[in-house]
N, C-alpha and C positions, 0 to 999 in steps of 0.2 A: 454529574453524570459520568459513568465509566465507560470505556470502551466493549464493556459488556455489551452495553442497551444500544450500542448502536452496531453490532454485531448480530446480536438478538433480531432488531428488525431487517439487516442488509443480509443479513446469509452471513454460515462458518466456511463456503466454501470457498477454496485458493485455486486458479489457473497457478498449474507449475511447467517447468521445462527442465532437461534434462542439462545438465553441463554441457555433455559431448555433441547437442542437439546443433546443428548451424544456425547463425544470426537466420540464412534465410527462413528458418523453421521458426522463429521467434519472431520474423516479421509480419508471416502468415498467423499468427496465435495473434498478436497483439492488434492486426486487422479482424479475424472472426470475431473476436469477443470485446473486441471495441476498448482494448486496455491500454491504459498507458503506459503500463510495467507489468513483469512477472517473476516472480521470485524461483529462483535456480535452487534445484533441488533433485539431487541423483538419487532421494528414495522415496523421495513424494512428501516429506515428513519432516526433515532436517532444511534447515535452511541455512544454503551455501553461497545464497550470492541474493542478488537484485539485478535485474536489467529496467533500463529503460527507453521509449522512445526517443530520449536524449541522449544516451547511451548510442544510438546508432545514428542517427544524425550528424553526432561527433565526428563518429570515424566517417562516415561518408562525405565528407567536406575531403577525408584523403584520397576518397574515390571507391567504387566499389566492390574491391577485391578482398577486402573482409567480410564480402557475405557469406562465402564459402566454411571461413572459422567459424570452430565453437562457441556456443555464448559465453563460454570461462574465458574468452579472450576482451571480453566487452564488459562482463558484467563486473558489479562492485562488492567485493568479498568481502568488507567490513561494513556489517550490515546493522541499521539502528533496529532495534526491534521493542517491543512491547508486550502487554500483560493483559488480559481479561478486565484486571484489577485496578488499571493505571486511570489515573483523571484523562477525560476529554481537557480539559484546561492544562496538564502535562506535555500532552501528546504535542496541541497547538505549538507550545512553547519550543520543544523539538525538533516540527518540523518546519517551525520560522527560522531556529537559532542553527538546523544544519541546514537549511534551505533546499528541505527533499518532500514530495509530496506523498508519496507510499510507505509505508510501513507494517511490516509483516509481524502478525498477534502470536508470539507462542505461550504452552503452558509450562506450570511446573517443571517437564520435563526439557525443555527447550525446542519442544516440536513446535508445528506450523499449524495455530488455530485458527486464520485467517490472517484479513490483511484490509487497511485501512487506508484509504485516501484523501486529501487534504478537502472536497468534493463533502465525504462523508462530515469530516469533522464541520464543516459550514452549516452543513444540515442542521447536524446536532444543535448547535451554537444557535443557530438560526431559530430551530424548536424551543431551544431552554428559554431563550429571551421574549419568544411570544408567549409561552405558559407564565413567565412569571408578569410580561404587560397583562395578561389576562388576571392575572390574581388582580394584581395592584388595583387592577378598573375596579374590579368586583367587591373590591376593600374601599374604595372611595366611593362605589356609587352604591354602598351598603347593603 
């Protein structure tokens, strides 16, 4: 399975946020649409960063006079990202071995064709292993 097919049934579309947006604007986004990350991006398109719920938690342990800053002050600028093309069994592997749950799909060009959650990837996992218990019954009970 590719990150295609579970793109194809989740939606191409990305929640974005602006750089220069305030963490408070990104607290409010990631409550409306109930996300736990949103990929940073000054033209909709490119992708500049990552934030996450974890991301602000962090700093608020220092207290919360970084709500007023930019998400570029919070978010993480070296971003793992991925392919239309990539294995599901890849992705897993990436996102156990940097221990990050979101991952933003671009193409070709290195724009932003969605974005994958570790949520999604279980799913999948979840599905592939029932169709093939469902062969294998069907193979044994002939």
């Amino acid at each position: 399975m590719h990150i295609r097919d579970i793109l194809t049934n989740k939606g191409f579309d990305v929640i974005v946020i602006d750089p220069s947006a305030t963490v408070t604007d990104l607290v409010a986004i990631l409550r409306e649409h109930n996300l736990g990350a949103v990929v940073v991006s000054g033209n909709g398109r490119s992708v500049d960063g990552i934030v996450t719920e974890r991301d602000v938690v962090r700093r608020l342990a220092d207290g919360p006079d970084f709500l007023s800053e930019p998400v570029s002050s919070i978010m993480t600028a070296v971003v793992h990202t991925c392919t239309l093309d990539d294995s599901v069994q890849s992705l897993m592997q990436t996102m156990t071995n940097a221990r990050i749950r979101h991952i933003p799909v671009v193409d070709d060009d290195n724009q932003l064709g969605g974005i994958v959650s570790i949520g999604d990837v279980v799913k999948s996992h979840i599905s592939e292993v029932e169709f093939e218990r469902d062969q294998l019954e069907g193979y044994v009970h002939g």
